[in-house]
C-alpha positions in Angstrom: 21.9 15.5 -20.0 19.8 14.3 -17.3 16.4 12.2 -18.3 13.2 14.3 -17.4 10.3 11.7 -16.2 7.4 11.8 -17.9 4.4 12.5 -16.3 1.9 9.2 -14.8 -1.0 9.0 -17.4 -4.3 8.9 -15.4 -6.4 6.4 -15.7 -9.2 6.4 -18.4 -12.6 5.5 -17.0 -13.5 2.1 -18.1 -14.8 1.2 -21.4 -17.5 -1.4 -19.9 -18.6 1.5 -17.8 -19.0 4.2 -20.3 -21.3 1.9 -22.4 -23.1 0.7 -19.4 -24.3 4.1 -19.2 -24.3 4.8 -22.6 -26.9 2.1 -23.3 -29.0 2.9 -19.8 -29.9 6.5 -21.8 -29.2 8.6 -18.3 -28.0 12.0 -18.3 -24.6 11.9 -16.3 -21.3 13.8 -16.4 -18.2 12.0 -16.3 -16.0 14.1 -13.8 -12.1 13.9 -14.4 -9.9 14.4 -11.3 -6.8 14.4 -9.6 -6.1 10.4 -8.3 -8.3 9.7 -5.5 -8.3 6.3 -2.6 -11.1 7.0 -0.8 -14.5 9.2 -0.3 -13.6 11.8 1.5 -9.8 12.5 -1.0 -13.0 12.7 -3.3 -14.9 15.0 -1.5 -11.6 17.3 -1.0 -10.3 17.4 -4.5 -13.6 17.8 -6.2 -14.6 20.6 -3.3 -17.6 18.5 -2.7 -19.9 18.0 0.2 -19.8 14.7 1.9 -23.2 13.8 1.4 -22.8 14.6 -2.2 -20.2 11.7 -2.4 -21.9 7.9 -2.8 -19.8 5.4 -0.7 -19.4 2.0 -2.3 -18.7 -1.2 0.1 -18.3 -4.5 -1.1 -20.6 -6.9 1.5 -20.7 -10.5 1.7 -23.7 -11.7 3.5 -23.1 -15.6 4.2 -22.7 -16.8 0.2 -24.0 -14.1 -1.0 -22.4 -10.6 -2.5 -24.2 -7.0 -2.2 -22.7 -3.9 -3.0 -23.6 -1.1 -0.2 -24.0 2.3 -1.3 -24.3 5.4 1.4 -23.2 9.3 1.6 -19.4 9.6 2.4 -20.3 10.9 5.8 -22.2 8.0 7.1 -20.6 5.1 9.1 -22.2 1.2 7.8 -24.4 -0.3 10.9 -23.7 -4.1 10.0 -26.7 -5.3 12.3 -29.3 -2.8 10.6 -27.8 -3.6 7.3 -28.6 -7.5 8.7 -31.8 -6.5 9.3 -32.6 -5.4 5.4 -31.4 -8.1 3.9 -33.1 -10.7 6.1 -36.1 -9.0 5.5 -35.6 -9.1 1.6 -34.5 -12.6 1.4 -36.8 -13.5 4.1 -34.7 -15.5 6.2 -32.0 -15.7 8.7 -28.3 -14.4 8.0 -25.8 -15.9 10.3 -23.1 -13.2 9.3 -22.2 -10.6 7.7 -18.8 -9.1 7.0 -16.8 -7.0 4.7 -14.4 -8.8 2.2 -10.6 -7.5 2.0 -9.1 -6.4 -1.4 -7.9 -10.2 -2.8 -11.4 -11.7 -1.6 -13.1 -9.2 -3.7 -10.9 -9.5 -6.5 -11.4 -13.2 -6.6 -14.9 -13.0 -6.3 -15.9 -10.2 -8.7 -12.5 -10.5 -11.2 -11.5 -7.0 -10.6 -8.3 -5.4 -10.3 -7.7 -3.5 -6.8 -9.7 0.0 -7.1 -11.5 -0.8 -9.5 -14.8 -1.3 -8.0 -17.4 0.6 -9.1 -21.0 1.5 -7.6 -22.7 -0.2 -10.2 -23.9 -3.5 -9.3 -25.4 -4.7 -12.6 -22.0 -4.5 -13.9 -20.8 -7.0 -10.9 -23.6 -9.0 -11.0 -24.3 -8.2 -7.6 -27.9 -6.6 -6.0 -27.7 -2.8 -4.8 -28.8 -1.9 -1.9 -28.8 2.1 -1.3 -29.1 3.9 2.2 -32.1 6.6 1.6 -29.7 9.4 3.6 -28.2 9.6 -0.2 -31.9 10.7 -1.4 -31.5 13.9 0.3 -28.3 14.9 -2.1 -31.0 14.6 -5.3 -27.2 14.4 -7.1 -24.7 12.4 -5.9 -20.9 11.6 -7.9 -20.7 7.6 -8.0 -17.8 5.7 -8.5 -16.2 4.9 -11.9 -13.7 2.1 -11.1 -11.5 5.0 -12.1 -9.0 7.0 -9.5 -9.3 9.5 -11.8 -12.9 9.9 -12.9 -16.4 9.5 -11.3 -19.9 9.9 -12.3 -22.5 12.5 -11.1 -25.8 11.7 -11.7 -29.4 11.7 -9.7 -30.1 9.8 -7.0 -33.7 8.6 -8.2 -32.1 7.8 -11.8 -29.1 5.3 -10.2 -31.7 3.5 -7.6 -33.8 2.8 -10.7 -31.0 1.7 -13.3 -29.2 -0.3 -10.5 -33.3 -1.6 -9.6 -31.6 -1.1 -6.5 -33.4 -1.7 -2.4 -34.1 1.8 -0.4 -33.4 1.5 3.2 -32.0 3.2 6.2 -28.6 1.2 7.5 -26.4 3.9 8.1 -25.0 6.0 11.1 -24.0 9.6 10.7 -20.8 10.5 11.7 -18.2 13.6 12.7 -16.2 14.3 9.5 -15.0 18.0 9.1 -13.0 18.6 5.7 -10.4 21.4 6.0 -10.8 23.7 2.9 -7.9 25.6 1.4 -7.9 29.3 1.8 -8.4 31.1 -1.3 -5.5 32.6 -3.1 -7.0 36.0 -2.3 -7.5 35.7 1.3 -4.0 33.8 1.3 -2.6 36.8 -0.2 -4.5 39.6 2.3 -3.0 37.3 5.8 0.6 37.4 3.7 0.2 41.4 3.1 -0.8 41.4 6.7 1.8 39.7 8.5 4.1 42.3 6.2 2.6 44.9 7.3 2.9 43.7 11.1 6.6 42.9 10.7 7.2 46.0 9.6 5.7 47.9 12.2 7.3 45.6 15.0 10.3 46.3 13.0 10.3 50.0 12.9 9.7 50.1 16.4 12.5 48.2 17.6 14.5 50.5 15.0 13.2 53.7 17.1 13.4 51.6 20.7 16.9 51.2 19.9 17.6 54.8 18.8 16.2 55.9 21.9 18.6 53.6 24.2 21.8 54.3 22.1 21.0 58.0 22.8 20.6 57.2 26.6 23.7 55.6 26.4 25.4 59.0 25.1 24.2 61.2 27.3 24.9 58.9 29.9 28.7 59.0 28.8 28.8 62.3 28.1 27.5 63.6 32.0 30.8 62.8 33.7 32.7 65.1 31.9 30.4 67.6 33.6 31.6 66.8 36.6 35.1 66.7 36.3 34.5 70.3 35.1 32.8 71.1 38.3 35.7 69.8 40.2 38.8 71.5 38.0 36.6 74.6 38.6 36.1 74.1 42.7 40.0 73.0 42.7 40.7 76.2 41.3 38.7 78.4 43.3 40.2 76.7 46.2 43.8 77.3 44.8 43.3 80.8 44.2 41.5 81.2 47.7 44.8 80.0 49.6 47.1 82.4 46.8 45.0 85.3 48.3 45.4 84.4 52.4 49.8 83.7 51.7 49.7 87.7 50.3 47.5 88.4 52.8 49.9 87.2 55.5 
């Protein structure tokens, strides 16, 4: 008998981050999900608008760590982004630049994908583009590939104590949603219906032509009539001159 595999367990959202929000006293919903990498995987399994999805990015602004948070359709401008920090820590940044997965492991002791939009739980400030206002709700991540969090927008910027500012650029993202099973099943019943007809008339097309072909092969035979009639006329004509002579 061969071994069936078992089916991958998903991942459970993190204990540290259920009673993060436990203790805040928000209302949230905890949304469970098929595995997810990215924003916009997000945004197509949960049948989501981009805008409704809260991008998290890990910045490191000279020593310092913020985590970025912006609506899934929205591109990071790093000098604008520059701009805001400078202004809050009210000096110069000579660079700013966006850590790769072991630098942000190292740094915050998390496991790859397993950052969440919390900052509080990092230990690192928030900073919040204010294009995410205009969602009212957004769904946050968990540090989960299987779960996020949906709350309001004003209720995370004021738990995360998190900086409002304008730092991102919109940009062209168009999310290709699956047909429903209904109009699915109408262009099926359709292209059916269409083969059968183009069926049908090659059925009658080619009737027509294999009768052609018959009387085609059938017309000779009229003619050699014609001529064993004319031959016998013309025997019986020369019959009648011999008696006649």
């Amino acid at each position: 008998m061969a071994k069936q595999n078992k089916p991958k367990k998903k991942d459970k959202i993190p204990a540290k981050v259920r009673n993060y929000l436990e203790k805040a006293g928000i209302n949230h919903d905890i949304l469970e999900h098929k595995t997810v990498y990215t924003a916009i995987d997000a945004a197509k399994t949960m049948k989501k608008d981009l805008n409704k999805i809260a991008k998290s990015l890990l910045v490191k602004a000279d020593k310092d760590y913020y985590l970025i948070l912006l609506p899934a359709d929205y591109n990071l401008d790093e000098k604008k982004l520059k701009k805001v920090i400078e202004k809050g820590k009210d000096k110069e940044i000579k660079a700013i630049r966006i850590p790769g997965e072991k630098m942000m492991e190292k740094a915050l002791n998390l496991k790859a994908g397993a950052l969440t939009a919390f900052g509080n739980l990092h230990k690192v400030n928030v900073i919040v583009d204010k294009n995410l206002e205009k969602a009212k709700k957004a769904v946050f991540s968990s540090g989960s590939l299987n779960h996020s969090v949906e709350m309001a927008v004003k209720d995370f910027v004021k738990m995360e104590n998190a900086v409002l500012d304008s730092f991102g650029v919109k940009k062209k993202v168009k999310i290709e949603k699956k047909p429903s099973k209904a109009k699915a099943k109408k262009k099926s019943t359709a292209k059916k219906k269409s083969t059968t007809k183009n069926k049908s008339i090659a059925k009658t097309a080619s009737k027509k032509t294999t009768a052609k072909k018959i009387a085609v092969k059938k017309s000779p035979k009229k003619s050699t009539s014609k001529k064993k009639s004319t031959a016998k006329k013309t025997t019986a004509k020369k019959t009648t001159a011999k008696k006649k002579k």
